[in-house]
ROFIBA-630817 format. One record per residue (C-alpha): residue number from 1; x, y, z. Coordinates in Angstrom, 1 decimal. Layout:
BEGIN
  num      px      py      pz
  NUM       X       Y       Z
...
//
This chain:
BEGIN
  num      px      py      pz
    1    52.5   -32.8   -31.9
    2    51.2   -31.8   -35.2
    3    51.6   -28.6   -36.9
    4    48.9   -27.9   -40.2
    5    50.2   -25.7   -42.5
    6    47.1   -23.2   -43.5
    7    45.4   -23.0   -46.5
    8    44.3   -19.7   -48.0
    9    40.6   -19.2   -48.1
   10    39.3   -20.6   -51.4
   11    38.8   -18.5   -54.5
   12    36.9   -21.2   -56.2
   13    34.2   -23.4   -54.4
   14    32.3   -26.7   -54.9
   15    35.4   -28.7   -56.5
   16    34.5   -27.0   -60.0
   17    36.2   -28.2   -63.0
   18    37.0   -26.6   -66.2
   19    33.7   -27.5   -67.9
   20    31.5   -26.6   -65.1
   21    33.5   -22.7   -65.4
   22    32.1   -22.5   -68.9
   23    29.0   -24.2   -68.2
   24    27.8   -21.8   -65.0
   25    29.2   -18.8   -67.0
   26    27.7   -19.1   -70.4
   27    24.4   -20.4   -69.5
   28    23.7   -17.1   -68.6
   29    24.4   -16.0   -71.9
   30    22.8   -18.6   -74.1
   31    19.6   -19.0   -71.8
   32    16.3   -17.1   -72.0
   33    16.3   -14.3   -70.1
   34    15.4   -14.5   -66.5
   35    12.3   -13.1   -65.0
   36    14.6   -11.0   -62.5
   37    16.4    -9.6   -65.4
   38    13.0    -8.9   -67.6
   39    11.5    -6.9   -64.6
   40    15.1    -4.9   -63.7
   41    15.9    -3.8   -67.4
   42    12.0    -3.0   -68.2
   43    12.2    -0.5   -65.2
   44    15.7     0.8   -66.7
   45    14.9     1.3   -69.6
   46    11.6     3.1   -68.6
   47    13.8     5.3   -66.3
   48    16.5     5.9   -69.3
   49    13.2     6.8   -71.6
   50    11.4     9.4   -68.8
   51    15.3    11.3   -68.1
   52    16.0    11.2   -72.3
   53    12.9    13.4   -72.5
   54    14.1    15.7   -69.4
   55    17.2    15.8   -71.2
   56    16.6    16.8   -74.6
   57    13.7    19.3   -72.6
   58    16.9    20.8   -70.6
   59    18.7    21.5   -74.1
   60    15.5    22.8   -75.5
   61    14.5    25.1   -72.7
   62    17.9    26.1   -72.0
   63    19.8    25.4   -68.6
   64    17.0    27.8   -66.4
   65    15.5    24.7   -65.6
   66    17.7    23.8   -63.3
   67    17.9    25.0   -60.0
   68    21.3    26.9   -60.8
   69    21.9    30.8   -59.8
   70    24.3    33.8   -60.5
   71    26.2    33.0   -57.1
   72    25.8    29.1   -57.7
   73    26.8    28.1   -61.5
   74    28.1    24.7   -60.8
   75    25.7    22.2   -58.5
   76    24.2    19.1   -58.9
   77    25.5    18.6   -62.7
   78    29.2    19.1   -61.9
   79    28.3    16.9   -58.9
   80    26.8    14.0   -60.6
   81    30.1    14.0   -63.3
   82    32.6    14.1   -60.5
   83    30.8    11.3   -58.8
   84    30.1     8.9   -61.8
   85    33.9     9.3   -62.9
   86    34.8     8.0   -59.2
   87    32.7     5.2   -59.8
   88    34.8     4.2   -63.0
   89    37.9     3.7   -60.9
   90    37.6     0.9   -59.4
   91    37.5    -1.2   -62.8
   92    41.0    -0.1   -63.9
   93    42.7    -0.8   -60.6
   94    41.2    -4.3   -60.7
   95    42.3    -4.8   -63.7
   96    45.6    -3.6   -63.8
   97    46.9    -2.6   -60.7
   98    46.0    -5.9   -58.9
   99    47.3    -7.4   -62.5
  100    50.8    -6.5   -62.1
  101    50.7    -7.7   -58.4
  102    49.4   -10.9   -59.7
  103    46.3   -10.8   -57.1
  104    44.5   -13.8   -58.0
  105    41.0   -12.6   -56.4
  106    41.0   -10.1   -59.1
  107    39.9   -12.7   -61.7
  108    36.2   -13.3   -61.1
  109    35.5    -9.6   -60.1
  110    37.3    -7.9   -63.1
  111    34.7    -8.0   -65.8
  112    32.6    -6.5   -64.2
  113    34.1    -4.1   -63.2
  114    35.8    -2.8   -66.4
  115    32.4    -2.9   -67.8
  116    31.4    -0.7   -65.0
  117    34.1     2.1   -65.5
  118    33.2     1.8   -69.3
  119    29.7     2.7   -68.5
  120    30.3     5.1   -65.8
  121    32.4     7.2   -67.7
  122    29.7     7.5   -70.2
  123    27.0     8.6   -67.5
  124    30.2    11.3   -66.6
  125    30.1    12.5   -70.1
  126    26.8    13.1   -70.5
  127    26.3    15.8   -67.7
  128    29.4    17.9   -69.7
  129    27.4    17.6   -72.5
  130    24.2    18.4   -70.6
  131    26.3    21.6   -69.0
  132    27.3    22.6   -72.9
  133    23.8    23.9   -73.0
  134    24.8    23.7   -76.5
  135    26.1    19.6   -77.3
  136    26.2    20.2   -80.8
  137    28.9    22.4   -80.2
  138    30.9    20.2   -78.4
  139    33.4    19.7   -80.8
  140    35.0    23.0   -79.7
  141    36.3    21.8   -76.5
  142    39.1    20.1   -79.3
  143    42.1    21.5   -80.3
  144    40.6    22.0   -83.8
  145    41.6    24.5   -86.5
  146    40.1    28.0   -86.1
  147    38.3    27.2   -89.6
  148    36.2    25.0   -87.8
  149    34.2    27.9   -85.9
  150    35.9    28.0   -83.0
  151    39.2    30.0   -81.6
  152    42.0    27.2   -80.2
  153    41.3    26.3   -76.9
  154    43.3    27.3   -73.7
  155    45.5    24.7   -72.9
  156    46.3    26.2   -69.4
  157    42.4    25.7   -68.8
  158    41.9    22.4   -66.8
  159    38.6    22.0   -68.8
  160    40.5    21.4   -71.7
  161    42.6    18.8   -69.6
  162    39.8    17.0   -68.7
  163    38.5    16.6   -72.6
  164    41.8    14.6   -72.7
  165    42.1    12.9   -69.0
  166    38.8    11.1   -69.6
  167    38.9    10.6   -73.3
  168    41.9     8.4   -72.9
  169    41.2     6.7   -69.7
  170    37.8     5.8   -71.5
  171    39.8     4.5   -74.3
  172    42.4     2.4   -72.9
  173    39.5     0.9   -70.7
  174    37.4    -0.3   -73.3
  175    40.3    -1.4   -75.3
  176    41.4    -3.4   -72.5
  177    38.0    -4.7   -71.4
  178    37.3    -6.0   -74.9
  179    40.9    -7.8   -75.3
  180    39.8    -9.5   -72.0
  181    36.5   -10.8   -73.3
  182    38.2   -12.1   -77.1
  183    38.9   -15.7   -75.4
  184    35.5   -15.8   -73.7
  185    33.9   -15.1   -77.0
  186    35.7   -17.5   -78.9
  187    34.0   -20.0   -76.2
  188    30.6   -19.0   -76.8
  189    31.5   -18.8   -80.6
  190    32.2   -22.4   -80.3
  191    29.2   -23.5   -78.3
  192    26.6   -21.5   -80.6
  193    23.9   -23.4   -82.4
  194    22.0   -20.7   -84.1
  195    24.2   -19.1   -87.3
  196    23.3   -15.2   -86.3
  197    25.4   -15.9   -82.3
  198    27.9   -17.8   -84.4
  199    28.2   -15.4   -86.4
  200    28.5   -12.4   -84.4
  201    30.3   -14.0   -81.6
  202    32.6   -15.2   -83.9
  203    33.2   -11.8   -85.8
  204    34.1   -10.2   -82.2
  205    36.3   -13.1   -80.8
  206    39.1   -12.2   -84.1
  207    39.5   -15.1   -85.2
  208    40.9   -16.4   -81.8
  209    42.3   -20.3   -81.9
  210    43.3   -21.1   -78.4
  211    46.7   -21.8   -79.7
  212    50.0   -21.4   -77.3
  213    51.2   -18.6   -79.3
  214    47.9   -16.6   -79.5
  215    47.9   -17.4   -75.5
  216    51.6   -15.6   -75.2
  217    50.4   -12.7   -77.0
  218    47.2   -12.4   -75.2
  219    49.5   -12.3   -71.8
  220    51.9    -9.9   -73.5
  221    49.1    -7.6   -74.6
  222    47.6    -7.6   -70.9
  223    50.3    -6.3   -69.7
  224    51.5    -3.6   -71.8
  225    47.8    -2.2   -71.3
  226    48.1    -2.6   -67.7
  227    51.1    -0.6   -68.0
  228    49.5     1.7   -69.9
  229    46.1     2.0   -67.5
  230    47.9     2.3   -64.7
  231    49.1     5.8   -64.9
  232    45.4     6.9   -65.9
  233    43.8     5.1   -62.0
  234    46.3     8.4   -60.7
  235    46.1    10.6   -63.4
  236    42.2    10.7   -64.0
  237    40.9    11.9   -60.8
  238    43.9    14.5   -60.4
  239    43.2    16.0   -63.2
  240    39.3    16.5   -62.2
  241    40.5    17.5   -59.4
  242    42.2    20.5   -60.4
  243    38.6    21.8   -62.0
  244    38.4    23.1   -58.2
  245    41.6    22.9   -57.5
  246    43.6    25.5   -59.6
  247    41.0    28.2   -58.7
  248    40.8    30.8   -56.3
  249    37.7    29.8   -54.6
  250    38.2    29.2   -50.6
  251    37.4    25.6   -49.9
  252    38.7    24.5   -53.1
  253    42.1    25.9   -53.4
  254    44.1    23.7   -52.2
  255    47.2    21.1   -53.0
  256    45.3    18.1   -51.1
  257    42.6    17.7   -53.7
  258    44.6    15.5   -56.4
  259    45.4    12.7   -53.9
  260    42.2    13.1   -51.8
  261    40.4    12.5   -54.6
  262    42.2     9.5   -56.5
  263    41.7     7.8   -52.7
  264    37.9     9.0   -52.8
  265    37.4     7.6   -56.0
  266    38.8     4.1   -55.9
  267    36.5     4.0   -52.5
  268    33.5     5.1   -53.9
  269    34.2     2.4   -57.0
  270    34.9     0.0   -55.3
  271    31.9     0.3   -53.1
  272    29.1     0.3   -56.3
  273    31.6    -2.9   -57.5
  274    30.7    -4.6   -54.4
  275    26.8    -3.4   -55.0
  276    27.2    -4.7   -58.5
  277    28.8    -8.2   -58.0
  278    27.0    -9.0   -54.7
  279    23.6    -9.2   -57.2
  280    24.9   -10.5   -59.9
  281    26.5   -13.6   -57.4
  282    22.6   -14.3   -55.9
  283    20.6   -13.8   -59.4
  284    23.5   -15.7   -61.8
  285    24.1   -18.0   -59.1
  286    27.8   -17.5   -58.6
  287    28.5   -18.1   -55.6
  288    31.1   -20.4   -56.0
  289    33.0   -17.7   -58.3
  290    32.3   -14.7   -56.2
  291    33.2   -16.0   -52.4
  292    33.6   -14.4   -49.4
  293    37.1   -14.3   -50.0
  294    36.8   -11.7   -52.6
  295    34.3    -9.6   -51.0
  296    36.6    -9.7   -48.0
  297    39.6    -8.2   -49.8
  298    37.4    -5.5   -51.5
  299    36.0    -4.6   -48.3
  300    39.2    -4.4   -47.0
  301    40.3    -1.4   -50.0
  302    37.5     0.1   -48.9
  303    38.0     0.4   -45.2
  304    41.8     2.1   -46.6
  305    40.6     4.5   -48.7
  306    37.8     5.3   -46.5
  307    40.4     5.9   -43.9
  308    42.4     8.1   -46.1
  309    39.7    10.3   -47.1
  310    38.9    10.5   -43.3
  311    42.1    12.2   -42.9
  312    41.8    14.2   -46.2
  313    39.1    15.4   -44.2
  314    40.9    16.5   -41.1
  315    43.6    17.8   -42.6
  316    41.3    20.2   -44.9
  317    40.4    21.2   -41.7
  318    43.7    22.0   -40.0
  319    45.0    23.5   -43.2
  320    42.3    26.0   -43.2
  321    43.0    27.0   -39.4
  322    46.7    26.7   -40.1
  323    46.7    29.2   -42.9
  324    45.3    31.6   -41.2
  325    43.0    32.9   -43.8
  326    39.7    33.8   -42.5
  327    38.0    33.3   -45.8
  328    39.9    29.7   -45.7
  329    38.6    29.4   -42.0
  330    35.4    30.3   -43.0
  331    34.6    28.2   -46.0
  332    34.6    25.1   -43.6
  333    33.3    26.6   -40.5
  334    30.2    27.1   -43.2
  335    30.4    23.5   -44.2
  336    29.9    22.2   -40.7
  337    27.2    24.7   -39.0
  338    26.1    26.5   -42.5
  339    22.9    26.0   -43.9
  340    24.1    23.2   -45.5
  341    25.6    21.5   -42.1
  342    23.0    18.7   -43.0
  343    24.8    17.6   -45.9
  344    28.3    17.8   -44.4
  345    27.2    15.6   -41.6
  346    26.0    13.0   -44.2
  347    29.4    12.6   -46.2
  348    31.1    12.4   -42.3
  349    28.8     9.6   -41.4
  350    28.6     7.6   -44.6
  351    32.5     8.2   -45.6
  352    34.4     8.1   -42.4
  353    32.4     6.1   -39.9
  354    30.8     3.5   -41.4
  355    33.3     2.0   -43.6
  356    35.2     1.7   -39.7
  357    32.9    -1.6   -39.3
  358    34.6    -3.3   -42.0
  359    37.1    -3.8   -38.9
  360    35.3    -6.6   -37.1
  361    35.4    -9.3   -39.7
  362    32.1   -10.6   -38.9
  363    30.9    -7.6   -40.9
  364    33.6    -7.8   -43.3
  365    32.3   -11.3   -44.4
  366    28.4   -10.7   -44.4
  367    27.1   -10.2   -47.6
  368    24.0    -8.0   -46.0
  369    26.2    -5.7   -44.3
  370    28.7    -5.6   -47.1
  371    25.8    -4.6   -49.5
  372    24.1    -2.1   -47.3
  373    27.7     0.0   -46.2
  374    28.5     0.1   -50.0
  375    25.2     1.9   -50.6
  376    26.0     4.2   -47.5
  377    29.3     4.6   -49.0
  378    28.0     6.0   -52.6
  379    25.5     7.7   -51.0
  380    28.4     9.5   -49.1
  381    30.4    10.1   -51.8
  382    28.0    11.6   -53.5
  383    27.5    14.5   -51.0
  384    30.9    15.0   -50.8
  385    31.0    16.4   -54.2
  386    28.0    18.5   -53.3
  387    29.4    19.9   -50.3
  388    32.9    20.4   -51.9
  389    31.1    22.5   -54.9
  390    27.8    23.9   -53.5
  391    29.3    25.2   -50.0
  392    32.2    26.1   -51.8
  393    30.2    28.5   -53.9
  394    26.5    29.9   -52.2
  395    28.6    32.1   -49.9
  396    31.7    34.2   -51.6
  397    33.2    37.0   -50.7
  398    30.3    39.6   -50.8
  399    27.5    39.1   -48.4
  400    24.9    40.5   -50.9
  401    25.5    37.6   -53.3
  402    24.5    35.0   -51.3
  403    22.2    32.7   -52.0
  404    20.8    28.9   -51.5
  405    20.7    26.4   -54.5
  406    17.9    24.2   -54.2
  407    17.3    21.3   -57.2
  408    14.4    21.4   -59.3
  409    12.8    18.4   -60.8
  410    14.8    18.6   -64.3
  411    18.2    18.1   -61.4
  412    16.3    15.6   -60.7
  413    15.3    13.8   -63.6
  414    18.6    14.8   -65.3
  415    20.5    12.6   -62.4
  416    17.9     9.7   -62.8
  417    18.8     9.6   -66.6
  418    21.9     8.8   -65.7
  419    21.1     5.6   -63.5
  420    18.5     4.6   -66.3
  421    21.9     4.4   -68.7
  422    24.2     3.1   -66.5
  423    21.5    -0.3   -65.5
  424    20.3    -0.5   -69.1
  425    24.1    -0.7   -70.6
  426    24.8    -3.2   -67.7
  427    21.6    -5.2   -67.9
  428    22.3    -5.7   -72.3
  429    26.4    -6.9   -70.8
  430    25.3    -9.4   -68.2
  431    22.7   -11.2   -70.6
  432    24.9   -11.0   -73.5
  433    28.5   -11.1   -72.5
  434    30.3   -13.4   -69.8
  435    29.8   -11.4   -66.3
  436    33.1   -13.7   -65.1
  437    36.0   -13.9   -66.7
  438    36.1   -17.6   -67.6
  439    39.8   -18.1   -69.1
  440    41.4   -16.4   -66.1
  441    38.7   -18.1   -63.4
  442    40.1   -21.5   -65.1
  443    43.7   -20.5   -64.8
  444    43.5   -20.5   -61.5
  445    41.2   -23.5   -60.0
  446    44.2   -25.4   -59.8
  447    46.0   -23.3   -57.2
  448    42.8   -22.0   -55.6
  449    40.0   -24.1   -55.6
  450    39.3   -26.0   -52.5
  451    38.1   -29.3   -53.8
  452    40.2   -29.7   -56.7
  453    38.4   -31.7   -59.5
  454    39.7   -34.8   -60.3
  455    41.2   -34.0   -63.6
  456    43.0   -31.4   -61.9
  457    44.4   -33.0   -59.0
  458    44.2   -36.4   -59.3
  459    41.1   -37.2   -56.4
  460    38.0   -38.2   -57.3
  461    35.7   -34.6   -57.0
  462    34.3   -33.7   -54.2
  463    37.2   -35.1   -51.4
  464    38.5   -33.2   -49.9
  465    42.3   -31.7   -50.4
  466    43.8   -31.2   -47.3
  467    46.6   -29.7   -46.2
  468    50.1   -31.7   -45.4
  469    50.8   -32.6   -41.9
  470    54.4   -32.3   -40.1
  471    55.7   -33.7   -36.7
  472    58.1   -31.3   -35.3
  473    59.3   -34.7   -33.3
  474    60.4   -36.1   -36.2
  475    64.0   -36.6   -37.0
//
């Protein structure tokens, strides 16, 4: 009798070698651009240009536009920021959580998805600055000398924390997506032929030689900033959190928000990662980079945090029975058979039901279903936040004050702005920067590719590896 020992699912397809790894990546970069990508950034940037002008007419007309009342101040704006800095999470877990596990299927996912934080924080900003009313006053929300115009601002004010919380995480993440691309540059640097991409390419790859010493400090630098980012994947989304959190408001006072929505977040990031990388794999052709195997293990995350959310959920619930608060009981009786029961019934469906296919592996490895349960999943997310803030809010305490918020078309328009920056920033990185991290996607063909190239392994490419044999009969 023989016993095989099993082989991990590949990472790396097709017996690539190192050449064909900068070859597949940076013809993407160095090519024309493809017909595909003309047609999806002309309708970006077309969207970005039709929400500017909604934008700068918000700011001009004042906030009235919007569909906002004197019961309802926060609604689709505070919605839209808490749901885009969700969508940054997943990118700094990728990148340094699954870093310092040393999860290899991290590598060919990871650019993206630090790119996709970087740009999702930015769509986040926007709606504070869009809420200012006033953005060229921004500079108030710093801790800036009352010469400057403004009194010091309250620190006990989670606000203020937030100026901080997202300033830093989008800091850190930019610094460490752009010490991740250095190498990759210094590849396309080297393969340039016109002077201008030498040039530039060169200027941003800092002077990198691809010597062993400039490879142990690249290593050592990864990990310090992993260090570094890995308090902010916790910290980011508590601190948001605590915007509802730290109030008095039934339905959002309450200790469960910070982890509920650190678990919320990676799941909802995750999700538009898998949206994301699953286009990129059929319209770059990298389908030997992103496999199966990786969209496997994401979809796994997303079945746990969809799971913890689900009991977030449940345990909102009991809380509010468990209290015994009837204003606590209330504010989620409302959400559940209130006017808004619609909207509540969404975020149930999308956030705890179907992420629970993600159990039968046959759906966990299609890339169709994988694609269309990420949507349902953003789409879920995304009335979360709305039910968490509107419900919260169109019914208080007084039954004179209540009222319904219904978006205009500047709510509207403002949110579409937002996707029109967030695909037109992503559309300029994939053309112009590696979407796959080549140096790390090299590092490991030899321990994860399964047809090793011959330079690698020693058989001639395209046999076959296999795995050893043993007879238990054997002495």
């Amino acid at each position: 009798m023989h016993i095989t020992s099993a082989v991990r699912t590949p990472l790396v397809s097709n017996g690539k070698t190192y050449a064909d790894v900068t070859e597949d990546v940076c013809k993407q970069v160095e090519g024309r651009p493809t017909r595909e990508w003309t047609i999806a950034f002309t309708i970006s940037a077309l969207v970005l240009v039709y929400g500017t002008a909604c934008v700068f007419y918000t700011w001009w007309e004042g906030l009235g536009v919007w569909g906002l009342n004197k019961t309802v101040g926060w609604a689709w704006d505070i919605t839209n920021f808490v749901w885009w800095v969700g969508i940054g999470h997943a990118g700094t877990l990728i990148s340094a959580i699954l870093l310092l596990f040393r999860q290899k299927w991290r590598t060919s996912i990871n650019r993206a998805a630090e790119a996709m934080t970087i740009f999702a924080v930015i769509c986040a900003a926007t709606f504070i600055f869009m809420h200012m009313g006033r953005p060229w006053l921004a500079y108030w929300a710093l801790p800036l000398p009352n010469t400057f115009g403004s009194l010091w601002v309250n620190f006990k004010s989670p606000l203020v924390w937030d100026v901080f919380a997202i300033s830093t995480y989008f800091t850190v993440s930019l610094v460490f997506w752009y010490m991740g691309l250095v190498p990759d540059l210094a590849t396309i640097r080297d393969r340039a032929r016109s002077k201008v991409s030498r040039y530039v390419y060169g200027a941003f790859s800092l002077g990198w030689n691809g010597s062993a010493k400039t490879w142990a400090r690249y290593e050592y630098m990864s990990l310090i900033l992993a260090g570094i980012s890995t308090p902010l994947v916790l910290s980011v989304h508590t601190i948001v959190s605590m915007d509802f959190a730290t109030s008095v408001i039934p339905g959002w006072h309450t200790t469960i928000f910070p982890p509920y929505f650190v678990a919320g977040a990676i799941f909802s990031g995750f999700a538009m990662v898998q949206n994301l990388m699953l286009i990129i794999r059929v319209v770059f052709k990298l389908e030997d980079y992103i496999t199966v195997e990786h969209i496997e293990s994401m979809n796994k995350i997303i079945t746990l945090t969809g799971s913890i959310v689900g009991v977030a959920y449940i345990t909102e619930f009991f809380i509010a029975w468990y209290s015994g608060v009837e204003f606590e009981s209330y504010a989620f009786i409302n959400r559940g058979t209130g006017p808004y029961w619609w909207a509540y019934w969404a975020m149930m469906t999308c956030n705890v039901i179907s992420p629970q296919l993600f159990w039968s592996k046959t759906i966990r490895t299609s890339v169709v279903w994988t694609f269309v349960l990420s949507v349902i999943v953003n789409i879920g997310m995304w009335f979360e936040r709305f039910v968490i803030i509107v419900t919260s809010l169109h019914r208080d305490y007084l039954p004179s004050s209540w009222a319904m918020f219904h978006p205009t078309l500047f709510d509207i328009s403002d949110y579409l702005f937002s996707f029109g920056l967030f695909f037109t920033l992503f559309l300029l990185f994939a053309k112009f920067l590696p979407v796959v991290n080549m140096a790390e996607v090299k590092a490991i063909i030899k321990s994860s590719s399964a047809q090793l190239p011959k330079s690698v392994s020693g058989v001639a490419k395209g046999e076959r590896v296999t795995a050893p044999t043993f007879n238990k009969n054997a002495d």
